[in-house]
KELOKE-624135 format. One record per residue: x, y, z of N, C-alpha, C in turn; residue number from 1; residue in three letters; chain. Coordinates in nm, 3 decimals. Example, Ala and Ser with C-alpha at 12.3 -4.5 7.8 and 13.67 -1.06 7.14 Angstrom:
% KELOKE-624135
LOVEX      n_xx      n_yy      n_zz     ca_xx     ca_yy     ca_zz      c_xx      c_yy      c_zz     k     r   c
LOVEX     1.319    -0.569     0.780     1.230    -0.450     0.780     1.320    -0.330     0.780     1   Ala   A
LOVEX     1.285    -0.225     0.708     1.367    -0.106     0.714     1.290     0.003     0.787     2   Ser   A
% end
This chain:
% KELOKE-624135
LOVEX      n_xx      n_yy      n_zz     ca_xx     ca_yy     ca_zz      c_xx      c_yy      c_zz     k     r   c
LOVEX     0.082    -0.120     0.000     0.000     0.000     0.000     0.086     0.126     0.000     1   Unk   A
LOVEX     0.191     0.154     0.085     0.277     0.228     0.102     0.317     0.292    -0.045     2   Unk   A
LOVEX     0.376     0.152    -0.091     0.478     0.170    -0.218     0.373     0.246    -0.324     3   Unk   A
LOVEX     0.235     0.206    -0.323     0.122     0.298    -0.412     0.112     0.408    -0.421     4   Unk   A
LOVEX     0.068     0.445    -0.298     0.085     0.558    -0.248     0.209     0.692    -0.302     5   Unk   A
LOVEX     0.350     0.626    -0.246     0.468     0.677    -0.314     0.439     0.712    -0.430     6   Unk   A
LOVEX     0.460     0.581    -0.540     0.394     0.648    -0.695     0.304     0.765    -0.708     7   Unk   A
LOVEX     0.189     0.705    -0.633     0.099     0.873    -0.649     0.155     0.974    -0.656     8   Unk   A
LOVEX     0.228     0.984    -0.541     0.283     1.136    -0.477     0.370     1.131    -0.586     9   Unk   A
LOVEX     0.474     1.054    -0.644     0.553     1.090    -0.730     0.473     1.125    -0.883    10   Unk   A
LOVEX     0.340     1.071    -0.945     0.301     1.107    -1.065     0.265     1.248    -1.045    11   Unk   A
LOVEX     0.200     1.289    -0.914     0.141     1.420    -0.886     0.245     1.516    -0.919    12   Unk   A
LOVEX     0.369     1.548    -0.813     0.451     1.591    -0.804     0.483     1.676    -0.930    13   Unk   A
LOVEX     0.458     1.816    -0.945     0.536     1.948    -1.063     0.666     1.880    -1.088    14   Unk   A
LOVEX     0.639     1.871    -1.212     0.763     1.831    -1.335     0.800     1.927    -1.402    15   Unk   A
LOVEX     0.938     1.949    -1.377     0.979     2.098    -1.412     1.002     2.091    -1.612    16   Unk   A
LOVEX     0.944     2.195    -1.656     0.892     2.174    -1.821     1.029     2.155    -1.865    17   Unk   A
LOVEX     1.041     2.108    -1.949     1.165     2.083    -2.069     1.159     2.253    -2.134    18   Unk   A
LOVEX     1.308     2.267    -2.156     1.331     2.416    -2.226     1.394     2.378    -2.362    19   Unk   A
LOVEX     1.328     2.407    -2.482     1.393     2.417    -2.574     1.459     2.510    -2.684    20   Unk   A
LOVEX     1.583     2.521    -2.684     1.649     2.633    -2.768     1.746     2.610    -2.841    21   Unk   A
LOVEX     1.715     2.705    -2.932     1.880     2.728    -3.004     2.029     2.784    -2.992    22   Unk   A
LOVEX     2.126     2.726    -3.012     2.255     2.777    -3.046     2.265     2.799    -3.155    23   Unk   A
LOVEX     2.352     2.918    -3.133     2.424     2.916    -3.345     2.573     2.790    -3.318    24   Unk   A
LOVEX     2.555     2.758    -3.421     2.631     2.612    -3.448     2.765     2.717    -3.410    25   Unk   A
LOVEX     2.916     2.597    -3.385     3.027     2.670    -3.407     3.070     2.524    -3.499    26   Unk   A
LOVEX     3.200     2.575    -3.508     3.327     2.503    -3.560     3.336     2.360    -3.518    27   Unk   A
LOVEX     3.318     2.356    -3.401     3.292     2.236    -3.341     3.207     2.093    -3.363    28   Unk   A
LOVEX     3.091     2.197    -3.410     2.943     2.139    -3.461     2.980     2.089    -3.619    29   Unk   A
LOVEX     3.053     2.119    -3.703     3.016     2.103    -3.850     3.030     1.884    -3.813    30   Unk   A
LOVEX     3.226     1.870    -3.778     3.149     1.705    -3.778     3.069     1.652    -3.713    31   Unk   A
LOVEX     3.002     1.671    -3.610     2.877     1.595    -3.598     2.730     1.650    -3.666    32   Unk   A
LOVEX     2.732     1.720    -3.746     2.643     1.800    -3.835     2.621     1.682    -3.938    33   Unk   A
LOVEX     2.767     1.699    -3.994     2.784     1.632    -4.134     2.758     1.488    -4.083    34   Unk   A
LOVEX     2.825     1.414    -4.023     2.790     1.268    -3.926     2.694     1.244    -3.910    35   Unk   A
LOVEX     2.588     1.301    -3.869     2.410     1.321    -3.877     2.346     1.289    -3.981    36   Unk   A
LOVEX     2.416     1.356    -4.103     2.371     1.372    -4.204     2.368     1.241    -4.323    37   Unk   A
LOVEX     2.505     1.212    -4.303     2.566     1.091    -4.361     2.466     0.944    -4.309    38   Unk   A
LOVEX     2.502     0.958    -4.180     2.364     0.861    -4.102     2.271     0.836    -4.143    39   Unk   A
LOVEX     2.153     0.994    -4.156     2.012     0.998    -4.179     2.062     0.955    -4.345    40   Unk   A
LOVEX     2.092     1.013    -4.459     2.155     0.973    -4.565     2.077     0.853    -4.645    41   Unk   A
LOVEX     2.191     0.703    -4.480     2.231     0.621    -4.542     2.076     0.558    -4.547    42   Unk   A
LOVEX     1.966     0.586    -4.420     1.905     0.514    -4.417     1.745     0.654    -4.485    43   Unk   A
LOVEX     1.780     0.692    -4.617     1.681     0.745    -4.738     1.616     0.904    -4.660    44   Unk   A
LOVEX     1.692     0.953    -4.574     1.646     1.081    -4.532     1.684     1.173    -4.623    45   Unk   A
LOVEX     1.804     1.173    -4.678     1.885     1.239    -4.783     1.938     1.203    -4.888    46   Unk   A
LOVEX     2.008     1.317    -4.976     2.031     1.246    -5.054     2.150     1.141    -5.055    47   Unk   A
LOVEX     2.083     1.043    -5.158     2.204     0.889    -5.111     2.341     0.944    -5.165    48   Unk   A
LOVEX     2.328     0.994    -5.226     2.461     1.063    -5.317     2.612     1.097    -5.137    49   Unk   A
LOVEX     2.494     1.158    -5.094     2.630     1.232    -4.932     2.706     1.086    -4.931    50   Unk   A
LOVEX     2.610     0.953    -4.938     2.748     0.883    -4.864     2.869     0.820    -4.992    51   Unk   A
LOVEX     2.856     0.958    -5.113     3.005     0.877    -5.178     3.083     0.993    -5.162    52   Unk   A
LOVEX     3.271     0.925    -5.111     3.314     1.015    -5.063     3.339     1.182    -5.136    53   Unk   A
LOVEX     3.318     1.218    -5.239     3.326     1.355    -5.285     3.205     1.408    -5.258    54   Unk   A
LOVEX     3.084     1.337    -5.278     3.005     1.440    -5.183     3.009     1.471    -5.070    55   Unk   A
LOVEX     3.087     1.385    -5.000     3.059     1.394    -4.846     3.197     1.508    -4.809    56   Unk   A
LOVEX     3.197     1.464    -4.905     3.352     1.630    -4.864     3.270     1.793    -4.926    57   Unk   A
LOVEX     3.239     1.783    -5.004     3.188     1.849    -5.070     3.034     1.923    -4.882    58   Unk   A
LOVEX     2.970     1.837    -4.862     2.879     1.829    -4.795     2.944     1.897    -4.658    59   Unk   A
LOVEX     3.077     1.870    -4.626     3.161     1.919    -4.534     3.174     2.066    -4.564    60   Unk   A
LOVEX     3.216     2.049    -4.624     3.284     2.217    -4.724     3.145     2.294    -4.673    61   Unk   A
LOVEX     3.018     2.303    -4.782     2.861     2.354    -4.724     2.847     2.372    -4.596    62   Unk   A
LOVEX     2.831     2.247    -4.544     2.857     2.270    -4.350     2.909     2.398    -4.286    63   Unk   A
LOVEX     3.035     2.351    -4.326     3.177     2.471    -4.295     3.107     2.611    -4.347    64   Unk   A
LOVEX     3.091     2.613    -4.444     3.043     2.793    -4.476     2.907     2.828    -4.403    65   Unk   A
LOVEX     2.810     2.704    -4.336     2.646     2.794    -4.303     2.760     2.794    -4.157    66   Unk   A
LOVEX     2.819     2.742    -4.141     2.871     2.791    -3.952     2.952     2.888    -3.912    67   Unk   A
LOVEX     3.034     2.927    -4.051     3.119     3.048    -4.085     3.026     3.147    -4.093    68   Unk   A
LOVEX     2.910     3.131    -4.173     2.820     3.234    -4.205     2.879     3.298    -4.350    69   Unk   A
LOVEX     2.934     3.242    -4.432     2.977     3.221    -4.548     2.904     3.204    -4.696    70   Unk   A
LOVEX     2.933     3.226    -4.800     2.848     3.219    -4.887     2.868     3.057    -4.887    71   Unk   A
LOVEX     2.743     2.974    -4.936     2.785     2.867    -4.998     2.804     2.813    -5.120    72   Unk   A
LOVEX     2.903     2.749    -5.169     2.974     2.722    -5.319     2.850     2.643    -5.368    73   Unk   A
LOVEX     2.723     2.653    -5.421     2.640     2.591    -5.484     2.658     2.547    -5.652    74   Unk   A
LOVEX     2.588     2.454    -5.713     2.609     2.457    -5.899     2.490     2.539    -5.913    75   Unk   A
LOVEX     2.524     2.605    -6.000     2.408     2.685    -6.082     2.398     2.828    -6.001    76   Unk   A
LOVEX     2.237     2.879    -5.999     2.166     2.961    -5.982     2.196     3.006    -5.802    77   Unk   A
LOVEX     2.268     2.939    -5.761     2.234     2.870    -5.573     2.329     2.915    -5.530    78   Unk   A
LOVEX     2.455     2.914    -5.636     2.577     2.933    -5.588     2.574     3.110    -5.565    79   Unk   A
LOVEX     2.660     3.091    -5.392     2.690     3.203    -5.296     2.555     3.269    -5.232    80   Unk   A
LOVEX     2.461     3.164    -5.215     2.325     3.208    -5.107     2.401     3.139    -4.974    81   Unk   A
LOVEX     2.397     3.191    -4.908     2.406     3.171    -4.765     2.325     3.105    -4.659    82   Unk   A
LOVEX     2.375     3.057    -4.581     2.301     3.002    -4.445     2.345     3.000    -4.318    83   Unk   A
LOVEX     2.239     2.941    -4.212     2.217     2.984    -4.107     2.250     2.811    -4.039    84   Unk   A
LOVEX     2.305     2.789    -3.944     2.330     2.670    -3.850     2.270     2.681    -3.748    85   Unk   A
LOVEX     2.206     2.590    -3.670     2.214     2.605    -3.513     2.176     2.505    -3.455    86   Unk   A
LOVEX     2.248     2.466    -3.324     2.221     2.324    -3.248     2.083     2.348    -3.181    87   Unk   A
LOVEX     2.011     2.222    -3.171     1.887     2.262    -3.101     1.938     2.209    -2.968    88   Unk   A
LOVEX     1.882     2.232    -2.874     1.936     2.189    -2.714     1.753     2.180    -2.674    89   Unk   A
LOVEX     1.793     2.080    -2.558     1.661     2.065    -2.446     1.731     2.078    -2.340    90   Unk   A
LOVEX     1.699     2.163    -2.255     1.770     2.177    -2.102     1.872     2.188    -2.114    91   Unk   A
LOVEX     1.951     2.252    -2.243     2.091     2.307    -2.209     2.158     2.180    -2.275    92   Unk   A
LOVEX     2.110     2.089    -2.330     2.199     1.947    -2.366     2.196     1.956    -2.557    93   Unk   A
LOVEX     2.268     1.951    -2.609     2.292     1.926    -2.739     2.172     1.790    -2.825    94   Unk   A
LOVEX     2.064     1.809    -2.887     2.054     1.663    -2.921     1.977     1.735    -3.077    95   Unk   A
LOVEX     2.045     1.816    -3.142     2.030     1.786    -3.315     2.040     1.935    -3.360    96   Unk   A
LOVEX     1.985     1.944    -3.459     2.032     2.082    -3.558     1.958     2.104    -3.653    97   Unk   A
LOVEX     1.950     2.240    -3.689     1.873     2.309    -3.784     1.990     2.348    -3.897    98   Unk   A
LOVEX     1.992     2.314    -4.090     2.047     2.413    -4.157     1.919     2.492    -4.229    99   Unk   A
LOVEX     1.925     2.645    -4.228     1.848     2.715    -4.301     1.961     2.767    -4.413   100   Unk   A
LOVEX     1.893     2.755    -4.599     1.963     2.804    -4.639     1.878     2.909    -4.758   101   Unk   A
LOVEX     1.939     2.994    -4.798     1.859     3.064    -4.865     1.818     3.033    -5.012   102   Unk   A
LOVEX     1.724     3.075    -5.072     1.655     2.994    -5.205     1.762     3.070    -5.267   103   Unk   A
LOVEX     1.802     3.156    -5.248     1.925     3.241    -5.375     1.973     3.332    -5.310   104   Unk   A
LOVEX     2.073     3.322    -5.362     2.164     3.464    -5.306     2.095     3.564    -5.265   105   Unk   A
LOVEX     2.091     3.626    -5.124     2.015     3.755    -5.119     1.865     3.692    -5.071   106   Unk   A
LOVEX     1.798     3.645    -5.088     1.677     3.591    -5.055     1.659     3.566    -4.921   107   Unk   A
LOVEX     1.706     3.616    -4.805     1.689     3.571    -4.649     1.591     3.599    -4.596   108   Unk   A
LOVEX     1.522     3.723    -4.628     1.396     3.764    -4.592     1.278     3.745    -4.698   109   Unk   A
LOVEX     1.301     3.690    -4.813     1.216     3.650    -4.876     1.179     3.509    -4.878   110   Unk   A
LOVEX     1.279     3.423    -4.949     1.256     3.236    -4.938     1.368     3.197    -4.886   111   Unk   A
LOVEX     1.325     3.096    -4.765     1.435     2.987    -4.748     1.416     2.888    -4.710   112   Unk   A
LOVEX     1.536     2.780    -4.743     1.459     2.681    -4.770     1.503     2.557    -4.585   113   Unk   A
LOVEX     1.441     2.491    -4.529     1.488     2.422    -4.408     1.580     2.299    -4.508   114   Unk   A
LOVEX     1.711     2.332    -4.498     1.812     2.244    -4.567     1.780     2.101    -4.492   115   Unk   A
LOVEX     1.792     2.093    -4.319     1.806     1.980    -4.289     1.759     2.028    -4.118   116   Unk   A
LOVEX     1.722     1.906    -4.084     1.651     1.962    -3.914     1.696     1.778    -3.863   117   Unk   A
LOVEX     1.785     1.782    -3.773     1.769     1.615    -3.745     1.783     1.609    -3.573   118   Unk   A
LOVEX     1.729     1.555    -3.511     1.696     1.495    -3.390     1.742     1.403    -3.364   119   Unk   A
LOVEX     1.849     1.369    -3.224     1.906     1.278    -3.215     1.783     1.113    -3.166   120   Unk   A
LOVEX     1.787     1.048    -3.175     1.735     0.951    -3.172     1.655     0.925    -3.030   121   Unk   A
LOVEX     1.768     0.976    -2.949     1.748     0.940    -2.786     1.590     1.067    -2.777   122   Unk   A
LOVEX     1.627     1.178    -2.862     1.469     1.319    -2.808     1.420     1.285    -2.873   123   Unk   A
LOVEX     1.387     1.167    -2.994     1.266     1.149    -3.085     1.140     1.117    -3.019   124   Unk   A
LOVEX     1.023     1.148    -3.107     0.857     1.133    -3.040     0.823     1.197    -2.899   125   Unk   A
LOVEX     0.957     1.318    -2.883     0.878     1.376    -2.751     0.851     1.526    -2.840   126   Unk   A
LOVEX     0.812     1.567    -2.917     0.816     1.706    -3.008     0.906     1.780    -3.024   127   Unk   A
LOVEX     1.048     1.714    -3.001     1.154     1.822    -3.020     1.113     1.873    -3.153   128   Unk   A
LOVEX     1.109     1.777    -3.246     1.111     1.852    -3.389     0.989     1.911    -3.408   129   Unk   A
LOVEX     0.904     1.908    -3.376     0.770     1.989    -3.368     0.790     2.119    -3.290   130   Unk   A
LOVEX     0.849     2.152    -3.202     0.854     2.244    -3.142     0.977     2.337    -3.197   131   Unk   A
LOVEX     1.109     2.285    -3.250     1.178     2.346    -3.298     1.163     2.382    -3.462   132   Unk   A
LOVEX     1.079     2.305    -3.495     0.992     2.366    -3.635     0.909     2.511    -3.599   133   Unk   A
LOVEX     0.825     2.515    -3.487     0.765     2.595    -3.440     0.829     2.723    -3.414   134   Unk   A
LOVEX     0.976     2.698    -3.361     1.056     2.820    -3.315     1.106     2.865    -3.428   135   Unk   A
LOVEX     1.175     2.791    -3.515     1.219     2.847    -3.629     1.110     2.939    -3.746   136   Unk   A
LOVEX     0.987     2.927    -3.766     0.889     3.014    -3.778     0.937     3.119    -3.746   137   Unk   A
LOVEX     0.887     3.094    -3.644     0.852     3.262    -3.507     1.041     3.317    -3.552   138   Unk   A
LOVEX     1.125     3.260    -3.564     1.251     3.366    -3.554     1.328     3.408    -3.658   139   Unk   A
LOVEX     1.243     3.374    -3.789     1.312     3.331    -3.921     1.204     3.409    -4.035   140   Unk   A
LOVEX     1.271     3.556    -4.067     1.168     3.666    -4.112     1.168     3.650    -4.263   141   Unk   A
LOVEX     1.169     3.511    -4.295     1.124     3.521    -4.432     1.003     3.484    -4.479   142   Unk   A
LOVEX     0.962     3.575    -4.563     0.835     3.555    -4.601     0.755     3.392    -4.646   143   Unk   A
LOVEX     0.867     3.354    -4.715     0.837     3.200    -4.716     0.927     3.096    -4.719   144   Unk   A
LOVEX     0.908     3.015    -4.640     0.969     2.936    -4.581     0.955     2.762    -4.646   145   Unk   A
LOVEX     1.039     2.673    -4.666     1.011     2.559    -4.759     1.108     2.455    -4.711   146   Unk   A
LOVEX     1.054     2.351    -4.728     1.142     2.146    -4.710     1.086     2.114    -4.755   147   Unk   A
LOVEX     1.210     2.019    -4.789     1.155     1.840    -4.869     1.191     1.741    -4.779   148   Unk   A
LOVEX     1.126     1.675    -4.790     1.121     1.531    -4.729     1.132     1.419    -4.823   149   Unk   A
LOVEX     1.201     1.351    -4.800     1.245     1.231    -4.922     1.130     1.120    -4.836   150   Unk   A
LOVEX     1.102     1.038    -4.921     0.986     0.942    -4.894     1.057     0.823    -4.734   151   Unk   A
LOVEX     1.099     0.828    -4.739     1.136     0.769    -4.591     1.120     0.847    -4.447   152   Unk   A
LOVEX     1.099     1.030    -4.476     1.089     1.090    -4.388     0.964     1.122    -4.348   153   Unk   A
LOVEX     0.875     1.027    -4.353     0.702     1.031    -4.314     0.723     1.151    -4.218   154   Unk   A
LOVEX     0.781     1.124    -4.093     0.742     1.117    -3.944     0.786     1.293    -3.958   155   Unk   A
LOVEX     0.902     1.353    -4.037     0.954     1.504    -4.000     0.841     1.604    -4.125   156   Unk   A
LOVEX     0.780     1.467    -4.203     0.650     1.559    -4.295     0.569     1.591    -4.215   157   Unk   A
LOVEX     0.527     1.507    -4.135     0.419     1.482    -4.062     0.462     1.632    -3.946   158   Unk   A
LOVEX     0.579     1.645    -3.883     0.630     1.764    -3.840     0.633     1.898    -3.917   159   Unk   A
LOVEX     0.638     1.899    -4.041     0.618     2.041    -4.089     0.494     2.023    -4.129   160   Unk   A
LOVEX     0.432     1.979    -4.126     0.245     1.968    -4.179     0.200     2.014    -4.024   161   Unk   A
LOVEX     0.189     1.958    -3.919     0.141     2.050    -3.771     0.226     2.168    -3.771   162   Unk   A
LOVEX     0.325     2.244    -3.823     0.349     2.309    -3.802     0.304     2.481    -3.909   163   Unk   A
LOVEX     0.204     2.397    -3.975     0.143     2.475    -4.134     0.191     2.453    -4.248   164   Unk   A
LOVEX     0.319     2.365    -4.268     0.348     2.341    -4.437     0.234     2.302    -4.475   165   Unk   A
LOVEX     0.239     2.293    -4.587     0.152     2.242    -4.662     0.240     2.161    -4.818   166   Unk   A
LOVEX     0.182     2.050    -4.869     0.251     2.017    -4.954     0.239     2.041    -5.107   167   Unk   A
LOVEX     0.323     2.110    -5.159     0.343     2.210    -5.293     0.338     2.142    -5.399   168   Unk   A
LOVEX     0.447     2.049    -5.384     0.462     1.982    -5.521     0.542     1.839    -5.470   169   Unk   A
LOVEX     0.520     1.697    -5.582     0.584     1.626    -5.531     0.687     1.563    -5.675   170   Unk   A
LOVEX     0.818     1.532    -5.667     0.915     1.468    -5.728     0.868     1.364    -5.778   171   Unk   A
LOVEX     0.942     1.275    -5.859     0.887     1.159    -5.969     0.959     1.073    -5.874   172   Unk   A
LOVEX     1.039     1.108    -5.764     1.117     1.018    -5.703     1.093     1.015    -5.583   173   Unk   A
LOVEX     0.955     1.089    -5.554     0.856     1.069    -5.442     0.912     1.197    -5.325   174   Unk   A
LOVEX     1.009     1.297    -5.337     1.056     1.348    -5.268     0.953     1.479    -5.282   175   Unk   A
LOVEX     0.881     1.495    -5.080     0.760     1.624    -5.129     0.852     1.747    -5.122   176   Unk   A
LOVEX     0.784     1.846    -5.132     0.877     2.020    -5.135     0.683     2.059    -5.036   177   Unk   A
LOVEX     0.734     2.054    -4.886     0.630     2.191    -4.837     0.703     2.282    -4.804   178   Unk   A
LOVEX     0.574     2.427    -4.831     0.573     2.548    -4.851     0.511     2.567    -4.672   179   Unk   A
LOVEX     0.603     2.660    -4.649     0.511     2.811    -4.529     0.514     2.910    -4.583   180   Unk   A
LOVEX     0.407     2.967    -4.591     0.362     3.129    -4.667     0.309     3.230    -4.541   181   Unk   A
LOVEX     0.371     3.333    -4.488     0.318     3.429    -4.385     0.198     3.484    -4.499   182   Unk   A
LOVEX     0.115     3.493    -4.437     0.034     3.601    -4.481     0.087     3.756    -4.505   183   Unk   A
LOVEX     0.034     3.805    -4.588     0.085     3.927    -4.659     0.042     4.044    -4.521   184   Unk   A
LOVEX     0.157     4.108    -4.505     0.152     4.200    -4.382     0.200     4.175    -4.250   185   Unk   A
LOVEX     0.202     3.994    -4.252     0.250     3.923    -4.113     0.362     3.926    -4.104   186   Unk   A
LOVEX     0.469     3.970    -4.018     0.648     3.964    -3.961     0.657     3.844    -4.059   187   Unk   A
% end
């Protein structure tokens, strides 16, 4: 009876809330950025291409300039738009990362696109990524905001869809592109 009791008092008991925030990435952050990446990658989050080694150097290099705050060396139209890094933390502890990068050179307050958002395994299904989808909104003044999800990433669609994406268009190779659109006049 005792030991019941205990439990009670312990389910009752104020549970102090989880805090979630951002860092801007440093120097430190790019290899376990890129390591993340290569990971999610292997198992169809990204593209499969990161795990042959010139992309994955190449993928380093990108890294290195959104944490520098650097233009990034893109092909085409892309090349020298810039981006934004940052570790997400719960209670002050490191467990994944945001890249924001811009649709084109100059475009920061107009389109950008969520390059990559990954959650370490251990904070999955408690809303980190729902909630740090949420923050990145609220702190990120571009008018419209956009990800793809490659067909293995149900669960982080399913995260920018509660968070208002909506899905735009989809690839022949099943990969969706959602859109966030502020309303005209909204920050």
């Amino acid at each position: 009876m005792m030991n019941i009791v205990k439990r009670l008092r312990d389910a009752l008991r104020p549970r102090p809330r989880a805090t979630l925030s951002f860092r801007v990435a440093e120097a430190a952050d790019v290899g376990p950025i890129v390591d993340d990446i290569l990971a999610e990658a292997a198992e169809g989050h990204f593209n499969a291409d990161y795990g042959l080694p010139l992309a994955a150097k190449g993928l380093h290099h990108q890294v290195s300039c959104w944490v520098a705050g650097i233009p990034v060396p893109w092909p085409g139209k892309r090349s020298g738009a810039r981006g934004r890094a940052w570790v997400i933390q719960l209670n002050g502890h490191d467990v994944g990362f945001v890249l924001l990068l811009e649709d084109l050179p100059g475009s920061l307050n107009e389109r950008v696109e969520v390059f990559a958002i990954v959650v370490a395994r251990k904070a999955r299904g408690h809303g980190v990524a729902t909630e740090a989808v949420r923050q990145l909104i609220e702190g990120v003044e571009s008018r419209q905001i956009y990800a793809r999800c490659y067909p293995a990433s149900a669960s982080m669609r399913h995260v920018f869809e509660r968070a208002g994406f909506v899905a735009a268009s989809t690839s022949s190779t099943g990969i969706v592109t959602l859109d966030f659109n502020r309303p005209k006049g909204s920050p």
